[in-house]
C-alpha positions as CSV (number, residue, x, y, z in Angstrom):
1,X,-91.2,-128.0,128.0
2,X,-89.7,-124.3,128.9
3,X,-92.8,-122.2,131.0
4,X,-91.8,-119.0,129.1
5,X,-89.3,-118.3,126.7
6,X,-88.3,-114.3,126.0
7,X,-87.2,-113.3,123.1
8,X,-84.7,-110.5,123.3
9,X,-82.2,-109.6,125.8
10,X,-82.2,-105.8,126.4
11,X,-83.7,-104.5,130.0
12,X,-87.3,-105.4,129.3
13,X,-86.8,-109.2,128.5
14,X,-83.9,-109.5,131.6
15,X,-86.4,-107.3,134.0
16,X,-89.2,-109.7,132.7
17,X,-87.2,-113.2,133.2
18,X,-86.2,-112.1,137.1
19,X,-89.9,-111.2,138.3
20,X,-90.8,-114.4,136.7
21,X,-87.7,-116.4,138.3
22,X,-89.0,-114.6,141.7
23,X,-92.3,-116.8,141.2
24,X,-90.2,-120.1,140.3
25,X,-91.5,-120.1,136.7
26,X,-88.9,-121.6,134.1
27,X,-87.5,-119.1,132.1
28,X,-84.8,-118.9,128.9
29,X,-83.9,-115.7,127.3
30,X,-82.8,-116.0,123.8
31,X,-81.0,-112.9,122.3
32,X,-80.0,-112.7,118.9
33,X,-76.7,-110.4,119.3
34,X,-73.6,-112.9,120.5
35,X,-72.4,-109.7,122.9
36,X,-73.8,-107.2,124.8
37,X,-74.1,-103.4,123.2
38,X,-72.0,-100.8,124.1
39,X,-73.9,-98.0,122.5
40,X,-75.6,-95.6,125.3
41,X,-79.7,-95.4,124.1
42,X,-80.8,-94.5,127.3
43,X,-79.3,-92.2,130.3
44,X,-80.9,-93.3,133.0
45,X,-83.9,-93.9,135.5
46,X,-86.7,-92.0,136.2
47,X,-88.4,-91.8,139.8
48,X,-90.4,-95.0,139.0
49,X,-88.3,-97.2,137.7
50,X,-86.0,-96.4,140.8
51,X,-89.2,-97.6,142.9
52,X,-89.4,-101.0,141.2
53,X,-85.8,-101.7,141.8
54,X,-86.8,-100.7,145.1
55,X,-89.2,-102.7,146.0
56,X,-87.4,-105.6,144.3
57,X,-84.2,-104.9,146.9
58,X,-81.8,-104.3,144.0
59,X,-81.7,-100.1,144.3
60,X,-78.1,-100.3,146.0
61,X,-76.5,-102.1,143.3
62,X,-77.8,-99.1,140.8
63,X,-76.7,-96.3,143.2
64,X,-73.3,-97.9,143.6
65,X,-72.9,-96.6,139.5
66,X,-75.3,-94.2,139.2
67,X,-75.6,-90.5,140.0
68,X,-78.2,-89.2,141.8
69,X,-79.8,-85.7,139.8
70,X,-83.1,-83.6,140.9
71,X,-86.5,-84.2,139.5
72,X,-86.4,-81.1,137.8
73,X,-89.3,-79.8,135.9
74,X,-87.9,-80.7,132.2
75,X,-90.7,-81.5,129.9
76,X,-89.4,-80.8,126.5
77,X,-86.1,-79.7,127.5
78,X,-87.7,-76.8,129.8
79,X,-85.6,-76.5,132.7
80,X,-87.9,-75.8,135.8
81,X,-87.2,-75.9,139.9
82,X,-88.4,-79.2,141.0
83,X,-92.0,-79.4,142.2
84,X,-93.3,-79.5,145.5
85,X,-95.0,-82.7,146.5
86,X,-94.3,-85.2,144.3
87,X,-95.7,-88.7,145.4
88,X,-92.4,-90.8,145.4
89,X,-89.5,-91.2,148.2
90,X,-86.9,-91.0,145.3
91,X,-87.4,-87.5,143.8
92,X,-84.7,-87.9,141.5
93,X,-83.7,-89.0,138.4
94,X,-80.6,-91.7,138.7
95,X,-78.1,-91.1,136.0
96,X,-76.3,-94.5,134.7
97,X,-75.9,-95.5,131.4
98,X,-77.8,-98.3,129.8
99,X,-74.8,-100.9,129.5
100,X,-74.2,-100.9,133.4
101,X,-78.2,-101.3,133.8
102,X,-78.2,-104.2,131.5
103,X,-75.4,-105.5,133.3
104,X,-76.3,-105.2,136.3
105,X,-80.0,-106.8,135.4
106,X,-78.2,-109.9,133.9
107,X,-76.4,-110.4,136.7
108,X,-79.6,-109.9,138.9
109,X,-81.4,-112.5,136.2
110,X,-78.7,-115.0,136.1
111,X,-78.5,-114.6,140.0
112,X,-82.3,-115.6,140.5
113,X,-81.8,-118.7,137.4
114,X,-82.7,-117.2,134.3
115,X,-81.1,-118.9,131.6
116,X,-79.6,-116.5,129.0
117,X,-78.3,-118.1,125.3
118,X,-77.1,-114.9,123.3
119,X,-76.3,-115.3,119.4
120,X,-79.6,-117.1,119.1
121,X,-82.3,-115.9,116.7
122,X,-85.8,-116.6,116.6
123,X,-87.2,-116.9,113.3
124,X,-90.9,-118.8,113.8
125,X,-93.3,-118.9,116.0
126,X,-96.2,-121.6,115.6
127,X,-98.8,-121.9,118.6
128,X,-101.5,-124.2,119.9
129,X,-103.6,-125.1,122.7
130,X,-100.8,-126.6,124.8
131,X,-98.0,-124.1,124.1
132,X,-95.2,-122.4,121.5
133,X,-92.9,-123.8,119.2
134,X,-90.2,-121.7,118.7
135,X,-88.0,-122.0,115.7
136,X,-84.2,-120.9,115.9
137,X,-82.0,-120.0,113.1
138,X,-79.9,-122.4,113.1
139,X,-82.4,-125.2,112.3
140,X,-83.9,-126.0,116.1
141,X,-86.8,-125.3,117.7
142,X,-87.9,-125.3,121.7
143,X,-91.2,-125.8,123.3
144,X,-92.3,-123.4,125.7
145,X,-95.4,-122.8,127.4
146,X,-95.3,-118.7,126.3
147,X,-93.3,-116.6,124.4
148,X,-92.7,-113.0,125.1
149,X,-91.6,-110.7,122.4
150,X,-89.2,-108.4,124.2
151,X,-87.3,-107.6,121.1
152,X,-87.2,-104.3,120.1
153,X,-88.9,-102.0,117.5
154,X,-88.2,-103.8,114.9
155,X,-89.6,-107.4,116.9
156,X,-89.4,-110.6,114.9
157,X,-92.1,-112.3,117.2
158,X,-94.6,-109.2,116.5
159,X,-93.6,-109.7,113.1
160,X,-94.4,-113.1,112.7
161,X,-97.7,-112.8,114.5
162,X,-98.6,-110.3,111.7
163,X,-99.4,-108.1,114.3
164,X,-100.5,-104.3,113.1
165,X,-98.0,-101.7,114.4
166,X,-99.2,-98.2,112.9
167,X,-98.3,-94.9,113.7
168,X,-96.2,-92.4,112.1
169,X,-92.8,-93.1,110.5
170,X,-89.6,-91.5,111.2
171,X,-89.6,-88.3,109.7
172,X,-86.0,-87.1,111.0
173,X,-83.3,-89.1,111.5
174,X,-80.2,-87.9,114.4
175,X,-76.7,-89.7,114.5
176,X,-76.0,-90.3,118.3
177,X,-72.2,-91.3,119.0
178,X,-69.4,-91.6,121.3
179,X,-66.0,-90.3,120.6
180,X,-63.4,-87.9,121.5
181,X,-62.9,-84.1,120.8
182,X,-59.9,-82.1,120.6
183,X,-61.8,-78.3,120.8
184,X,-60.9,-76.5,124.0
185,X,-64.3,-77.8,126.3
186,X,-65.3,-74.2,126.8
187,X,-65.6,-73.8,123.0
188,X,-67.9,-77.1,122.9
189,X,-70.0,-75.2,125.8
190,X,-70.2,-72.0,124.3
191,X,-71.0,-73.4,120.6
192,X,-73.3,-76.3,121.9
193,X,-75.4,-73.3,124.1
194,X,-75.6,-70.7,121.2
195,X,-76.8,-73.8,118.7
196,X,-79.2,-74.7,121.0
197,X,-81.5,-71.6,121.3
198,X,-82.9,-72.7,117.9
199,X,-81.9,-76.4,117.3
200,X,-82.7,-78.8,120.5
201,X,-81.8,-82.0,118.9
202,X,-78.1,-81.2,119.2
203,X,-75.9,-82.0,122.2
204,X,-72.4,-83.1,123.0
205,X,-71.9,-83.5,126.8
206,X,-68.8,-85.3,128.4
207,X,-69.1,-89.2,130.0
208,X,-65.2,-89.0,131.0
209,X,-62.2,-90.4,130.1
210,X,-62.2,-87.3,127.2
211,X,-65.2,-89.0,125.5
212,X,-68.1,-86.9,124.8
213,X,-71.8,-87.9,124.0
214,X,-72.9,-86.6,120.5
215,X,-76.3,-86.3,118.8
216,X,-76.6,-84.3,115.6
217,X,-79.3,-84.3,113.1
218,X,-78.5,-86.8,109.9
219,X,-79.0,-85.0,106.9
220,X,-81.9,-87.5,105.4
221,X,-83.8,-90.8,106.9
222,X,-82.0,-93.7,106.7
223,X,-83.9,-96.6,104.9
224,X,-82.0,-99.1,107.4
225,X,-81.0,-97.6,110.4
226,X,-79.3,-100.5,111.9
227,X,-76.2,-99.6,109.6
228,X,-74.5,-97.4,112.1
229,X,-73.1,-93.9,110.2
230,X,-69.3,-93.4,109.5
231,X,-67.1,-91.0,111.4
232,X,-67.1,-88.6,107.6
233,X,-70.9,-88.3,108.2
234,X,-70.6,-87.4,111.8
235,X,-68.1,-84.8,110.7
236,X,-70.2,-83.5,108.1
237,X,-73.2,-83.0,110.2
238,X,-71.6,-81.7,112.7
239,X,-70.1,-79.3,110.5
240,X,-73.3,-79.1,109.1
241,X,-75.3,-78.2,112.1
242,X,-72.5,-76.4,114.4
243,X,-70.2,-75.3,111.8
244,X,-67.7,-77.4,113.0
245,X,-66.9,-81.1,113.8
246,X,-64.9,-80.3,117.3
247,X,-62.1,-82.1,115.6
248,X,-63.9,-85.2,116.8
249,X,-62.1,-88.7,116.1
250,X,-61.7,-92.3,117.8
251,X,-65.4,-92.8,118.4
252,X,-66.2,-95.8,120.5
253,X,-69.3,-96.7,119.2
254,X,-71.5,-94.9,116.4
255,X,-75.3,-95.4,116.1
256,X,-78.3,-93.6,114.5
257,X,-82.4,-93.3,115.4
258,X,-84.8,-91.9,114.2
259,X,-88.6,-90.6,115.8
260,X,-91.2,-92.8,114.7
261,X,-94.3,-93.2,116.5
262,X,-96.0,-96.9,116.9
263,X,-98.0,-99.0,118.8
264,X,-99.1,-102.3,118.7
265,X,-102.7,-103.2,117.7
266,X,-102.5,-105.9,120.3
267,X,-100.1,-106.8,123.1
268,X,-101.4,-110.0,123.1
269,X,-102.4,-113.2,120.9
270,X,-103.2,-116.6,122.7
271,X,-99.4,-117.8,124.2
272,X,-97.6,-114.8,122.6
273,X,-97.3,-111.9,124.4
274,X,-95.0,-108.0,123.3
275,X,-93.6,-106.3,125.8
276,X,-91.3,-102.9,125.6
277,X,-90.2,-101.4,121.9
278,X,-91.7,-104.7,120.8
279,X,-95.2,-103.3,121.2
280,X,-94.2,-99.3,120.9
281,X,-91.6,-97.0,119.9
282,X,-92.0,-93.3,120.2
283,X,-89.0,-90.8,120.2
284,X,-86.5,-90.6,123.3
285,X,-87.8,-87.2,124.2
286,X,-87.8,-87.2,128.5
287,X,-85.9,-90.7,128.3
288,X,-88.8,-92.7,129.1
289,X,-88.5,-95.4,126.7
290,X,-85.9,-98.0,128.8
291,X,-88.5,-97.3,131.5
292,X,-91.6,-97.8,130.2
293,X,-90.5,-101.1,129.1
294,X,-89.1,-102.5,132.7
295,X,-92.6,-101.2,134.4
296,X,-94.2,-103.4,131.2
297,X,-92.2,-106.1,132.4
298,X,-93.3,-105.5,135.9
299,X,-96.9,-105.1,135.1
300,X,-96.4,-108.4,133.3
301,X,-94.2,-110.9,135.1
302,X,-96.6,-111.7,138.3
303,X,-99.3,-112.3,136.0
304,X,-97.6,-114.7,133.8
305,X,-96.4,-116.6,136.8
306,X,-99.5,-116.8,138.4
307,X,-101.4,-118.1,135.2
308,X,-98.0,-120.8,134.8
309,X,-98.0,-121.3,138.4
310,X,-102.2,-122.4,137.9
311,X,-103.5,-119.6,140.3
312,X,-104.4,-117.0,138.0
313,X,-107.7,-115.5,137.8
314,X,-109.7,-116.0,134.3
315,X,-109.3,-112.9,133.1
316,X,-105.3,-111.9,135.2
317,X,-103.4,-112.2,132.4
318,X,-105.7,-109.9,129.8
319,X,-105.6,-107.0,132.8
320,X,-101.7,-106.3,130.8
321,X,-102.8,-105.4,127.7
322,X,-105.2,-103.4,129.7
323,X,-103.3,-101.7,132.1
324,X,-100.4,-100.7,129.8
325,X,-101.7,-99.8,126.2
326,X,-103.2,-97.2,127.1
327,X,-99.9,-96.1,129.4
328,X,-98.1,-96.3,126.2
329,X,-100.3,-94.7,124.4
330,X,-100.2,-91.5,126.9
331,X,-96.4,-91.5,126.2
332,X,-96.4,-91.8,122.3
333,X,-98.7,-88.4,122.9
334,X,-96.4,-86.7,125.4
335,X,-93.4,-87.4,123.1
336,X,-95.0,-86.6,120.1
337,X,-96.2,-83.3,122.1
338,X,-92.6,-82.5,123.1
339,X,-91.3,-82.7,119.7
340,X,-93.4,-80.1,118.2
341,X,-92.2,-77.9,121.8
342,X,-88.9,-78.8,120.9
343,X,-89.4,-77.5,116.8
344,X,-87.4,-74.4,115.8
345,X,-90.0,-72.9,113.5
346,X,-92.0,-69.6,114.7
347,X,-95.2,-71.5,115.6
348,X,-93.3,-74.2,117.8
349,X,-91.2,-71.9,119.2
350,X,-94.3,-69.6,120.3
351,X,-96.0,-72.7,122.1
352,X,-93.0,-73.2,123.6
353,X,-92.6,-70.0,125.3
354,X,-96.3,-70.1,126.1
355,X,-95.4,-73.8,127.9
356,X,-93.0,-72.4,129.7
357,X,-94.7,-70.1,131.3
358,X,-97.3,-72.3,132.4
359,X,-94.6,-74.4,133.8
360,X,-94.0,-71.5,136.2
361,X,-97.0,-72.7,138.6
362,X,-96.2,-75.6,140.7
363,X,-99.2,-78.2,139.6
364,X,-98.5,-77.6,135.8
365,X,-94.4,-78.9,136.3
366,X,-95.6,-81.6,138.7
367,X,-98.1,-82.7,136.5
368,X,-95.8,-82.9,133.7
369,X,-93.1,-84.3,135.7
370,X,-95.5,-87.0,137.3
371,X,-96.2,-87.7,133.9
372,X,-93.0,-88.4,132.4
373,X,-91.8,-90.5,135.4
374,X,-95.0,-92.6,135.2
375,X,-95.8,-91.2,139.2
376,X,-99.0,-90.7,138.1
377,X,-100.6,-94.2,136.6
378,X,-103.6,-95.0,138.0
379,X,-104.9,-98.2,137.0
380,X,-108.8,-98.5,136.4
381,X,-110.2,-100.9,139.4
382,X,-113.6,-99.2,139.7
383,X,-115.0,-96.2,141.7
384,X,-114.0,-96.8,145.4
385,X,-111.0,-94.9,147.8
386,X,-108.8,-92.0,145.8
387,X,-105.6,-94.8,146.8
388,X,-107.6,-97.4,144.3
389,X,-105.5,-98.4,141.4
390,X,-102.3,-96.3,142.4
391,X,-99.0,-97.8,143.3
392,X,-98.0,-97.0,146.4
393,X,-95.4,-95.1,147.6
394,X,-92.7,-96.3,150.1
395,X,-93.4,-95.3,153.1
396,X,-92.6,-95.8,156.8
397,X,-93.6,-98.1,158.8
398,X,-93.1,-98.7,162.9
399,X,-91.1,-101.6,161.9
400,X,-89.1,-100.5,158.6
401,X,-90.4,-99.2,156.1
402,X,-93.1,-100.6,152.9
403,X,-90.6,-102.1,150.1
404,X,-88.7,-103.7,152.3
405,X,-91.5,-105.6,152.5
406,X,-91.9,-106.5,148.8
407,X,-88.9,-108.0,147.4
408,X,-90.4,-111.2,147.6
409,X,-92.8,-110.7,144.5
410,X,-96.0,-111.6,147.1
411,X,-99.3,-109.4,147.3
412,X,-98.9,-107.8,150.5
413,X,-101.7,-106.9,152.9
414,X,-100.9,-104.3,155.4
415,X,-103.0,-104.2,157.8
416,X,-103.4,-101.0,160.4
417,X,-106.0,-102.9,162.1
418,X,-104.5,-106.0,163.1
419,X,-108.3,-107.6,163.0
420,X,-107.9,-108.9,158.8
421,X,-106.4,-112.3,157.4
422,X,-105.6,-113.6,154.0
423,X,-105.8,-117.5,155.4
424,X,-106.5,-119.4,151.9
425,X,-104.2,-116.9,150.3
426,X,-100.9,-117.1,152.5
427,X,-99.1,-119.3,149.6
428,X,-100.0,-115.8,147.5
429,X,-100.1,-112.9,149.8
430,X,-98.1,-111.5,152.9
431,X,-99.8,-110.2,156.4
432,X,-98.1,-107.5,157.5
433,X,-99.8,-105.6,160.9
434,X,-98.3,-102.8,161.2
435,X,-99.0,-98.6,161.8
436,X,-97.5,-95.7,159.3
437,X,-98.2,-92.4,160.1
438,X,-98.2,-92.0,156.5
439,X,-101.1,-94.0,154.9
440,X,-103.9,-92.6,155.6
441,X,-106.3,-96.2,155.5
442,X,-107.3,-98.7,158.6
443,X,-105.7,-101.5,155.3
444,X,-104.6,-101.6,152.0
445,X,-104.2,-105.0,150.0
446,X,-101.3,-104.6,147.2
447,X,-100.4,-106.7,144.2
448,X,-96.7,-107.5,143.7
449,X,-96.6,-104.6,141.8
450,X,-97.3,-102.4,144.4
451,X,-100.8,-101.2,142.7
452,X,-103.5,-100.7,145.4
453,X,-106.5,-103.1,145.0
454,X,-108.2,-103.0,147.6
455,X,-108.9,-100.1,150.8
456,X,-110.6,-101.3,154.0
457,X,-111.3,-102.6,157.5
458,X,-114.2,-105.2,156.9
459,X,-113.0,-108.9,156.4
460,X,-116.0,-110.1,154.5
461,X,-115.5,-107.5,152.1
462,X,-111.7,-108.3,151.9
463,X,-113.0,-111.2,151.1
464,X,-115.0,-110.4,148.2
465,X,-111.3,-108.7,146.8
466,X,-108.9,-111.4,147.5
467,X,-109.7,-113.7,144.0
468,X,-110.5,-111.3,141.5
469,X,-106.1,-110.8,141.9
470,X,-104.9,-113.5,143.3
471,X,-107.1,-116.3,142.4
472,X,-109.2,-118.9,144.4
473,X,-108.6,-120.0,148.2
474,X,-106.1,-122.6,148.7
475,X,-107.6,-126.1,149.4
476,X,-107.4,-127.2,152.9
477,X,-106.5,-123.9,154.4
């Protein structure tokens, strides 16, 4: 019998199999598409997301192709000097498109044993006490101990578990392509700024090699978006919305979405867990969507493994739907806010301006921009030190520095005081003892994903901490 099997290939599912891998948990990712996608959904990383790969030890391989841009104040597309203070050591945003990520996070998957079988489709799921029986389309079916449904918006496993997914339909649909122009660039510019003032779903940037990234509104919603449009109907839009089609031609991939609003009733039910579009979709306003889903997979992967690897707490694994519902559920609302900012008629238009201005004093951006990036999650773990339930930043140590600590997937227990100890828990939890001008605790006990559980000095108390996240004390220790 598998330990997990994940349905769905994209960033979430690979991000999910490596932190499970990490743990030693058996995993196999089955993706329905026989080759990877070339179409570019997302643009990049924001500051958190850069963290986890962090902390994980993989940020290098990312920098190598990305490129490095300021955390700029840009809720809704409203351009802002970067605020002052933001809680992260990577205040930028790291520009790489999502066909490197995903394949630089196979790799990273495959690297840690993660078995990946593309041009396999799940098409039942049946569950019982003992595990998942997964049915393929081709007449199989595997045993697993869990499934995770890390397969988009339109997910099969959530599907088959007839789990509710309201929200709000797409209301607009926008074509999103890459292809070549043959207008003067400087034309492009000066048309692409002047359409802008009034229509903010419109773009066509450069990604080199004369190839420019397009997204134009379609001129009605698609009843199946996962026909990709023609080259005519990007002309026509574009001549539609611009009043001209940049004498665009040899596009490289052609796509289309749309800005429905979803989320899952549950993320959750028995052996099946959703993770990433699977349990919500919102529109790509502030890019937050490839992101969301990895720090789902992140929340996710150490609690799985603990409950396969027979350490978890009772109640471990039901802290995930806790923890990250109602994080998606903040950014369905931020989205949904940002696309009435980013409206054209007279009303929108006025709140925007009034945004805007608000934007001009430092806490509003950095709220915002805190908000977008997912800087700001605080995790509910009770009344207790203002550090309780925060992930922490990196920060420097006498000896290094704090993620260099973490790749291993462990709790960590740094430890100021040099007086604590997690004996019972070693197999679980790291003891580091060291001093950081920077953390302003005599300890702080961490889960593996970086989230602050626990702020103190007394063991006893420590104590008292130690299994409600990482289980009972080790036999014999």
């Amino acid at each position: 019998m598998i330990d997990v099997i994940i349905a769905g290939g994209g960033p979430t599912g690979l991000w999910l199999a490596s932190e499970l891998r990490l743990q030693g948990v058996g995993v196999l990712i089955l993706e329905k598409e026989a080759e990877p996608t070339e179409i570019v959904r997302s643009l990049g990383m924001h500051a958190r997301t850069i963290e986890v790969m962090d902390q994980r030890g993989l940020l290098d391989r990312f920098l190598e192709f990305g490129q490095k841009f300021p955390l700029r104040g840009f809720f809704a597309g409203i351009a802002k000097p970067q605020p002052e203070r933001l809680d992260t050591s990577h205040p930028y945003v790291l520009s790489i498109h999502q066909p490197v990520t995903e394949r630089l996070l196979t790799e990273h998957a495959i690297e840690v044993g993660a078995e990946i079988r593309r041009g396999t489709e799940v098409v039942g799921v049946r569950q019982d006490d003992r595990g998942v029986t997964v049915d393929l389309a081709d007449g199989t079916e595997l045993r697993s101990r869990y499934l995770v449904g890390c397969d988009g918006g339109r997910s099969t496993v959530r599907g088959l578990l007839d789990i509710g997914f309201p929200g709000e339909a797409s209301r607009s649909n926008y074509l999103l392509a890459e292809a070549e122009l043959t207008a003067d660039p400087d034309t492009i510019t000066a048309i692409m700024t002047e359409i802008r003032k009034t229509q903010l779903f419109f773009g066509a940037g450069p990604v080199g090699d004369g190839r420019y990234r397009i997204v134009v509104p379609a001129a009605e919603v698609a009843e199946d978006r996962t026909t990709p449009p023609t080259l005519d109907e990007l002309k026509r839009q574009l001549m539609a919305t611009a009043g001209t089609d940049f004498g665009v031609h040899s596009p490289r991939w052609l796509s289309r979405f749309g800005d429905g609003t979803r989320l899952a009733d549950q993320f959750r039910v028995g052996r099946v867990l959703l993770a990433g579009d699977a349990a919500h979709v919102h529109p790509p306003m502030g890019g937050q969507g490839l992101n969301l889903g990895i720090q789902d997979a992140f929340n996710l992967g150490w609690k799985l493994a603990a409950q396969v690897n027979g350490w978890a707490p009772e109640t471990l694994l039901d802290t995930y739907e806790q923890e990250r519902r109602p994080v998606a559920a903040d950014v369905l609302d931020n989205t949904r806010a940002q696309k009435v900012l980013m409206s054209a008629d007279p009303d929108s238009l006025a709140v925007r301006r009034l945004v805007s201005e608000l934007m001009d004093f430092d806490e509003v951006t950095r709220f915002l921009t805190e908000k977008i990036t997912a800087l700001s999650i605080r995790y509910d773990f009770g009344e207790g030190d203002p550090l309780l339930g925060k992930r922490l930043r990196d920060i420097a140590l006498k000896h290094g520095r704090l993620y260099e600590l973490m790749h291993s997937g462990r709790g960590l227990l740094l430890d100021q005081t040099g007086r604590l100890s997690v004996a019972g828990w070693a197999d679980r939890v790291d003891h580091v003892v060291d001093l950081s001008e920077e953390l302003n605790a005599p300890a702080v006990l961490l889960r593996p994903d970086g989230h602050v559980v626990w702020v103190g000095e007394d063991q006893r108390d420590l104590l008292d901490h130690l299994p409600r996240w990482f289980g009972n004390a080790a036999e014999n220790s």
